[in-house]
N, C-alpha and C positions, 0 to 999 in steps of 0.2 A: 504494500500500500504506500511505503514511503516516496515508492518512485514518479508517484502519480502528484505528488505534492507539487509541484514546479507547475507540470499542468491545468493544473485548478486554476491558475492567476489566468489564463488564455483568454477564458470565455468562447470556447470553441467546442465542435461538434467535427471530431476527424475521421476522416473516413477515405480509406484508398481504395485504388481501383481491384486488389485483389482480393481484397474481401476488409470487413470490420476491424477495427483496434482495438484492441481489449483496454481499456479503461473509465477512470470516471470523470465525466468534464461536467462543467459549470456550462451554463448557453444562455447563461444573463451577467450582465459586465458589471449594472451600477453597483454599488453600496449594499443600495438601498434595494436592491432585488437579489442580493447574492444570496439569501437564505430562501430562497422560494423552490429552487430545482435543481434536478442533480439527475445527470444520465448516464445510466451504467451499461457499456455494449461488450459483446460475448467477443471475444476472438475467435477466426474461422479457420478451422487447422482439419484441411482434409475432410472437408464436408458435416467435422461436428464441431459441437461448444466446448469449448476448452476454456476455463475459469481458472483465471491465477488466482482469485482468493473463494471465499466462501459470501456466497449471494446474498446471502443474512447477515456474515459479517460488515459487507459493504452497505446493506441498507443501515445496519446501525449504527456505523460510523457516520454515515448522513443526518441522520436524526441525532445521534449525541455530538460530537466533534465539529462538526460544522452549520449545527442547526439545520438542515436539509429538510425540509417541508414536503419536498414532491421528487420522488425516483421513477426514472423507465428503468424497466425492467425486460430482460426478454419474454417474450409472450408465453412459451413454455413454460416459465421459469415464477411464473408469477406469483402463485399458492407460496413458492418458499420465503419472498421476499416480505408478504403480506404479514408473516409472526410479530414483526417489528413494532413497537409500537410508537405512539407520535412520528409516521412519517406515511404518507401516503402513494402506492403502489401500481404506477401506471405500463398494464400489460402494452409492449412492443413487438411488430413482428419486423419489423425493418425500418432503418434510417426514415425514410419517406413517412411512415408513420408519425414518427418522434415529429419529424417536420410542420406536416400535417398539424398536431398539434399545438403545435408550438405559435405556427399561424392564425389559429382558431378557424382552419376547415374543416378537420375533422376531432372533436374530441373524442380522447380516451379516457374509460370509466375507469377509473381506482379499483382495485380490490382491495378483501378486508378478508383475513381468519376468522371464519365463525366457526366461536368456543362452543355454540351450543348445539352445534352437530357433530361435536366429536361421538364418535361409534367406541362401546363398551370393547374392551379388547378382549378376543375371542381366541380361543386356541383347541384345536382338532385331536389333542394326548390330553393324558387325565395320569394322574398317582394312582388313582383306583383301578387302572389297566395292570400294574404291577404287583403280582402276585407275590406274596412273603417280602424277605425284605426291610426287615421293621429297623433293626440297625442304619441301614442305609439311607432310607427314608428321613428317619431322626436327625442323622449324618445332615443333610440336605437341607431339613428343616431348620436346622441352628445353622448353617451356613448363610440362608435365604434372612433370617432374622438379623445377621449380623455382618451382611457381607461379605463371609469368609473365603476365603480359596480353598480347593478339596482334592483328593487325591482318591479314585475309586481301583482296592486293588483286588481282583479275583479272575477265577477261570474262562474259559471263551463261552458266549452263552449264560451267564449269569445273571444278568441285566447291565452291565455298569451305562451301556450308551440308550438305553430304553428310560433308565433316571435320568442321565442325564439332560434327555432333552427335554425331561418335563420339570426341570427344574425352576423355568420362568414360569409357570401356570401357577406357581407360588409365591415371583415375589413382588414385594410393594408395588401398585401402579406409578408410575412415571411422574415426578412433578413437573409442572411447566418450566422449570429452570431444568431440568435435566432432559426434557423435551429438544428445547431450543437449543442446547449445547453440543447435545446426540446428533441433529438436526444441522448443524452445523459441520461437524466435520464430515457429514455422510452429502452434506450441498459442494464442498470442497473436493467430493472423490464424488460427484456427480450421480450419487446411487438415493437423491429421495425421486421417491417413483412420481412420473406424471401424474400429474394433478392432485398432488398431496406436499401438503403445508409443513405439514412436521411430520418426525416418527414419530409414530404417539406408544409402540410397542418394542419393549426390551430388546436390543440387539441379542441375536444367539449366533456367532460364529462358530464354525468347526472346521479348519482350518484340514487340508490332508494332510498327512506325517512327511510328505516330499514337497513341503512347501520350504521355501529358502527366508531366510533372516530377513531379508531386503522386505520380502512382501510379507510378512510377520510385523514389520517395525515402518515400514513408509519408505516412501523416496523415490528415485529415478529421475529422468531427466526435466522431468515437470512434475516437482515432487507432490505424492498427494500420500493420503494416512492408509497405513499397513492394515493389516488384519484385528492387529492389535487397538488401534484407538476406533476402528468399523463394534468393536464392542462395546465401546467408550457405554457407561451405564447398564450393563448389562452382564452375559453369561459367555465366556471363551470357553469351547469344549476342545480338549485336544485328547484324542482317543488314540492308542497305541503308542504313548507318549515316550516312550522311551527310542521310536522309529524314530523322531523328529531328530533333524540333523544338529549337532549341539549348541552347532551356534544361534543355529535356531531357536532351541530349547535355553542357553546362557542369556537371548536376549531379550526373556520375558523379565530376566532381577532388574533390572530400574524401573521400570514399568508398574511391578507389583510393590517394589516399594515407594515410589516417589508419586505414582499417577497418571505421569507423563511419558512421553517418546520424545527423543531429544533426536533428530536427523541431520548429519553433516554430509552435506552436499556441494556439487563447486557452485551451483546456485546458490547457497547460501544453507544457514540454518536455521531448521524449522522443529519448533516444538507441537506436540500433537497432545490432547487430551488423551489420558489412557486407566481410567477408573473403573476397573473392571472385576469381574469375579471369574477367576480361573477354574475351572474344573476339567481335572487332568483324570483317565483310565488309562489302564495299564494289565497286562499281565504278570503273575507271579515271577516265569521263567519263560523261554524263548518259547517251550511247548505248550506252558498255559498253566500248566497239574501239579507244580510245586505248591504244597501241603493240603491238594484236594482229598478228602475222605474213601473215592473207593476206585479213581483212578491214579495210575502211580507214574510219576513222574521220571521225564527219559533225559533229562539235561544233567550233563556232569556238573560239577563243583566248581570247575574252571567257568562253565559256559554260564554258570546263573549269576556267579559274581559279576563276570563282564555284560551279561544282560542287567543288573542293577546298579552298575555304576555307569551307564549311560545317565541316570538319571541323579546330579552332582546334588553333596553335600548342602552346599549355600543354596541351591537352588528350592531342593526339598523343607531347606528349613525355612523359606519363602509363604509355604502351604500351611496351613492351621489345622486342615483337617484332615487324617490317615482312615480311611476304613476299608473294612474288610468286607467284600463282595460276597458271600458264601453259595457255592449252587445251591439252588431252590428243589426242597423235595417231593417228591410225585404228589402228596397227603395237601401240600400249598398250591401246586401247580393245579390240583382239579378240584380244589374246592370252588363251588358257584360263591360263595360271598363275594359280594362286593368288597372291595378294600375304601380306608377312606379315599372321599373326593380331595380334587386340590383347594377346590373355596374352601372347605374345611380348617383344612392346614394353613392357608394364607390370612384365614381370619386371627390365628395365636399370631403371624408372622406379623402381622400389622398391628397388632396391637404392642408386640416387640419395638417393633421399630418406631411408632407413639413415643414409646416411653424416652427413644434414645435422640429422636427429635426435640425433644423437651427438653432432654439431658445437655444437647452438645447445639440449641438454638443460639444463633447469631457467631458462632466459630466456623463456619463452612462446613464442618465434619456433620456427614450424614449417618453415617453406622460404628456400632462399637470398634469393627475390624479395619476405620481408617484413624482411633486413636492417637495422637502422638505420644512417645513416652510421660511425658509431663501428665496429659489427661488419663494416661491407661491407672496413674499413682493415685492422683484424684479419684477416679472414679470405682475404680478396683476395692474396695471395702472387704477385706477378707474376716470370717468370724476367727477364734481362736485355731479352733479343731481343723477348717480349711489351712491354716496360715501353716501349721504342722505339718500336714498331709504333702504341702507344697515343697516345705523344706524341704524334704527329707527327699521326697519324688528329685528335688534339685540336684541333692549330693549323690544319689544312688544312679542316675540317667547321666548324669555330665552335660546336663540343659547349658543349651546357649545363653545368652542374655535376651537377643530375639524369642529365642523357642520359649524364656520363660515369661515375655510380655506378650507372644500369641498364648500361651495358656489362659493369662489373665483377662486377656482380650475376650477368648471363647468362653471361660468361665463366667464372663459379665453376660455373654448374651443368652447359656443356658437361666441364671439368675433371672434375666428381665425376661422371657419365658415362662418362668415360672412366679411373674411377678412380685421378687422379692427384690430389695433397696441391698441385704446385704449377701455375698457371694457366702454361702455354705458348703459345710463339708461333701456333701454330694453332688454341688454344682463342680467344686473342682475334681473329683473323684471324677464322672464324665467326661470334663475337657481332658485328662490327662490321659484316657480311655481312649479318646481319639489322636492323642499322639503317641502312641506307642508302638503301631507298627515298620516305623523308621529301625526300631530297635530287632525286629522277628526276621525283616527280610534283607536289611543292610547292617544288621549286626554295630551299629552304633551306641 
C-alpha cells in the first residue's frame, strides 16, 4: 500500500492500453473534495484479477486513513468490499463505468452487507455418526472449548480423520471480528467465493502430507497466504502427519506459537495472520499395529523409532493435547444408539468459552490456549491437592516449562467446563492424562 502513496496526490484515473493498473487513485483534486472518493482497479494479469492487497483491507484504509466516503470497486468483487463500515461500495465493471459515473450518466448503486440474512451455519457430519470413542471425543471437546492443538494417535480405520473433521460442528460460531479478518486474508488469496461478503464458517484445511513449506507458510512470486493462515480462525487437519516433509512439519513452530507467518521474499516481507487450531493424526508405526490389542505388529525397533522421530521434540511439545485412538469394538460398532449430537457438545463449549470471554475481555486473547505466560499465573488458581499432583507429575516426567504452562492452560479449560473458578485435583489429573502419550511412544 505504501507505494501507492505518491499516487494519491495525482488526482488521476490510469489506465493503459494493455489492460488496468492495479491501484488506488483519488479522481477529485480540491481540498475540499478529496474525502468524497476513492477508486480501486484490479490488475489484469493473463485474463484474471490479480490483487496486491486484500479488497477489504483497501476499503478500510479508505474509510479510516484517508476519510474515503465512496470506493469503486470491481463488480465481482463487491459483497467483499461492502463489510467495511462508514464507506460506501460502488460495484464497477470497467473504467467506462467508473467514468460514466463520475459524469453523472450513469449512476452506480452502492452496496451494503446485510447482517440480517446471514444463513445459520450448517454442516453435513455430526459427533453422533461416531460410534465409541468417548476419550477422543472428550479429547476434542476440551480442545474446541479452549482452543487447543491435538494430536490423534491410533491404528488405520479407527476414526482419527472421521473426528476430525467434525471437529468444527463444535466450535464457537465466528464473531464479526474474526469474520472480517478470516475474510480478509482469504480476499488477499482471492478464494471468498462469488457473491459472498465474508466467510461466515470456520476454515477447515487438510493440507496432503506432499505439500511443500512454501505452500504450508505463503509466498511466491506474488506472495499471497499458505495453507496455514487459509485456516487463520479455524481447524488445520494434517492426517499422516509424520508423511509431511519436515520442513514442512518445522514450519508450523512460529505459527503455533506467535499467530503469525512471517514470509521473506525479494518482494518484500509479509506477515500473514495464522491463529489456528492444529489437529495432527498419525499412526503408531509405519504398519499402523504398534500396541493394537489383537493385531501384532511387523515394524522393527529400528523402523518405529525412525517413524517417530519424524515427528521432533519442540514441535510435539507445541500440541496440548496426546490421545489415544483405540479400535472400536464390534459391541460399539453395531449398537443402533445414537451417540451424542454436536449442538449438544457445543452448547458446554460455549458456555466454556462465555466464561473465558469475560475472563480475558478487552486483552485481544480469545481462549485459554492463546494465554501469555503472565495470564496463564493469573488465571491458573490451582487448589492445594492439584498444586501436589502437579509437582511431583513435574519432577517424575522432566516437563518443559512450555509442556508445564500447556498443562495449566488445558487444566483451566477442563475447570471452566466444569464451571469451577478454581482448577482441582481432577481437573489437572485429566490434562496430565492427555499429555502422556509423548512418554508410551517416544519414550520421553
Amino acid at each position: 500500500m505504501k507505494k501507492h502513496r505518491k499516487l494519491l496526490t495525482f488526482g488521476v484515473v490510469i489506465c493503459l492500453a494493455a489492460g488496468l493498473v492495479a491501484g488506488i487513485f483519488y479522481y477529485k483534486q480540491t481540498e475540499e473534495e478529496r474525502n468524497l472518493s476513492l477508486i480501486y482497479i484490479p490488475k489484469v494479469v493473463d485474463g484474471t484479477n490479480d490483487f496486491w492487497t486484500s479488497l477489504i483491507q483497501g476499503a478500510e484504509m479508505a474509510a479510516k486513513e484517508y476519510n474515503i466516503k465512496k470506493v469503486f470497486v470491481p463488480f465481482q468483487n463487491a459483497y467483499e468490499g461492502s463489510v467495511v463500515d462508514g464507506v460506501d461500495v460502488l460495484p464497477a465493471k470497467n473504467v467506462m463505468d467508473v467514468l460514466a459515473h463520475i459524469k453523472g450518466e450513469k449512476v452506480i448503486e452502492s452496496v451494503k452487507y446485510d447482517f440480517d440474512a446471514e444463513e445459520e451455519t450448517k454442516y453435513n457430519v455430526d459427533f453422533s455418526d461416531v460410534k465409541g470413542q468417548d476419550q477422543a471425543k472428550r479429547a476434542l471437546e476440551i480442545a474446541a472449548a479452549g482452543g487447543h492443538n491435538c494430536l490423534l494417535i491410533g491404528p488405520p480405520g479407527s476414526g482419527k480423520s472421521m473426528l476430525a473433521k467434525r471437529l468444527p460442528t463444535i466450535l464457537p460460531d465466528m464473531t464479526f471480528e474474526e469474520r472480517l479478518e478470516t475474510s480478509k486474508v482469504y480476499s488477499i488469496a482471492g478464494k471468498i467465493p462469488s457473491g459472498k461478503s465474508l466467510v461466515t464458517k470456520r476454515p477447515f484445511r487438510s493440507p496432503h502430507h506432499t505439500v511443500s513449506a512454501q505452500a504450508l507458510t505463503g509466498g511466491g512470486a506474488n506472495p499471497k497466504p499458505g495453507e496455514i493462515s487459509l485456516a487463520h480462525n479455524g481447524v488445520m487437519f494434517m492426517d499422516e502427519f509424520p508423511e509431511f516433509d519436515r520442513r514442512a512439519k518445522e514450519s508450523l513452530r512460529q505459527p503455533l506459537e506467535d499467530g503469525v507467518v512471517t514470509v521473506s521474499r525479494a518482494a518484500g516481507t509479509f506477515t500473514y495472520p495464522s491463529s489456528i487450531m492444529l489437529v495432527a493424526a498419525m499412526n503408531p508405526c509405519p504398519c499402523g499395529y504398534f500396541g493394537h490389542p489383537t493385531r501384532q505388529c511387523t515394524c522393527s525397533p529400528a523402523a518405529k523409532k525412525r517413524y517417530q522421530d519424524k515427528v521432533s521434540g519442540p514441535l510435539l511439545d507445541r500440541i496440548d493435547i496426546h490421545v489415544e485412538v483405540a479400535p472400536v469394538e464390534y459391541n460399539e460398532l453395531s449398537d443402533n444408539n445414537e451417540g451424542e449430537k454436536s449442538r449438544d457438545i457445543k452448547k458446554r463449549v460455549d458456555k466454556a468459552r462465555a466464561i473465558q470471554q469475560k475472563r480475558f475481555a478487552g486483552t485481544g486473547i480469545t481462549c485459554n490456549a492463546k494465554m501469555t505466560p503472565k495470564m496463564t499465573k493469573e488465571c491458573c488458581v490451582l487448589s492445594e491437592e492439584a498444586d501436589e499432583l502437579l509437582h511431583e507429575s513435574f519432577d517424575n516426567f522432566s516437563m518443559s516449562a512450555r509442556a508445564y504452562d500447556k498443562v495449566l492452560r488445558l487444566a483451566r479449560t477442563i475447570a471452566d467446563l466444569a464451571n469451577s473458578e478454581e482448577i482441582k485435583l481432577e481437573h489437572i489429573a485429566e490434562a496430565l492424562q492427555f499429555r502422556a502419550l509423548d512418554r508410551k511412544y517416544w519414550e520421553v
